[in-house]
C-alpha positions as a Markdown table, in Angstrom:
| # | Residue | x | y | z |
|---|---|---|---|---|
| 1 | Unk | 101.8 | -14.7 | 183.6 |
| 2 | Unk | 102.3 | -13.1 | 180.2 |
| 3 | Unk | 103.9 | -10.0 | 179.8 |
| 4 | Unk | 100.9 | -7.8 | 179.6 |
| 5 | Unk | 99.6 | -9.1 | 182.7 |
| 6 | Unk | 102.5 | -7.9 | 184.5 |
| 7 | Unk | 102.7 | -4.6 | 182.9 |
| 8 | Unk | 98.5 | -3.9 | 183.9 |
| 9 | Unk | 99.6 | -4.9 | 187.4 |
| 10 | Unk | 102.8 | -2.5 | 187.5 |
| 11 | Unk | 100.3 | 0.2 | 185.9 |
| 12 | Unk | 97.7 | -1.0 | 188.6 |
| 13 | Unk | 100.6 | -1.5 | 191.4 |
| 14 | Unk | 101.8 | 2.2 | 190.5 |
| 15 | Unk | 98.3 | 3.8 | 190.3 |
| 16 | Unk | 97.3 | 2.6 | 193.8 |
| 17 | Unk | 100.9 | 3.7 | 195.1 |
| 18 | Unk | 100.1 | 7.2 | 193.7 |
| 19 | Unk | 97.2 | 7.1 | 195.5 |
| 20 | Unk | 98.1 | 6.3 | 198.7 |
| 21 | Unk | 100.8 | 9.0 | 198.8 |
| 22 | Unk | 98.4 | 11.8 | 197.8 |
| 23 | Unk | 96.4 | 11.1 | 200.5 |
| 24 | Unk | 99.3 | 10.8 | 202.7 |
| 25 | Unk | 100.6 | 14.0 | 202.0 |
| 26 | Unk | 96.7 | 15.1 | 202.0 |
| 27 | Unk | 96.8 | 13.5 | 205.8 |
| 28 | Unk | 100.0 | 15.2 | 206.7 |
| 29 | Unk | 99.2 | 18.9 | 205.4 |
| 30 | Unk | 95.8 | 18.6 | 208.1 |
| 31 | Unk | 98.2 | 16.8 | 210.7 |
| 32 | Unk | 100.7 | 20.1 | 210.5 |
| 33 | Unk | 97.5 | 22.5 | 210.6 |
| 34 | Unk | 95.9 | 20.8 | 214.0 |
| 35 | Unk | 99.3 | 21.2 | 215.2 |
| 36 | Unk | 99.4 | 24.9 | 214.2 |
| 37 | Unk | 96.1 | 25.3 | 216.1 |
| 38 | Unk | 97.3 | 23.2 | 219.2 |
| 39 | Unk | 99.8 | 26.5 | 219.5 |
| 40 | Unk | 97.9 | 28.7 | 218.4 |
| 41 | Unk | 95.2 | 27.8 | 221.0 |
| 42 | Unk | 97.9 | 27.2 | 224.1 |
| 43 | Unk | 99.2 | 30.4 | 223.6 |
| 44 | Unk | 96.4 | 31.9 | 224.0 |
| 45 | Unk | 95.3 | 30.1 | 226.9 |
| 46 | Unk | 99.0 | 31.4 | 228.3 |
| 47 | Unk | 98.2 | 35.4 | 227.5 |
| 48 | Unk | 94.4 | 34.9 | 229.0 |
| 49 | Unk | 95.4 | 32.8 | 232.3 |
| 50 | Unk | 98.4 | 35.8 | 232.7 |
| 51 | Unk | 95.5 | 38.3 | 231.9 |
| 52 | Unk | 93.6 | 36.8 | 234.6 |
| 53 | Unk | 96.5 | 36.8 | 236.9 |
| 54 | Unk | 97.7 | 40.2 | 236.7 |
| 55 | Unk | 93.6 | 41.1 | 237.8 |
């Protein structure tokens, strides 16, 4: 494998790896804001079943 190969499959190698961590981080920013909603939503399944409680 000459040299040049190796260097366009670092380039390649360091592309895809660029790649896959932007759409990591892309994955994880939606992951945190379902979570977000998740308590978001209990809590306000807490207040309304307290409402509904109290009459």
């Amino acid at each position: 494998m000459s040299s040049e190969e190796v260097e366009q499959e670092l380039a390649s190698s360091r592309k895809e790896l660029s790649t896959k961590d932007y759409n990591s981080q892309s994955l994880l920013k939606k992951l945190n804001e379902v979570n977000g909603r998740i308590t978001q939503l209990g809590q306000e399944i807490i207040k309304k079943e307290k409402e509904v409680k109290d009459g």
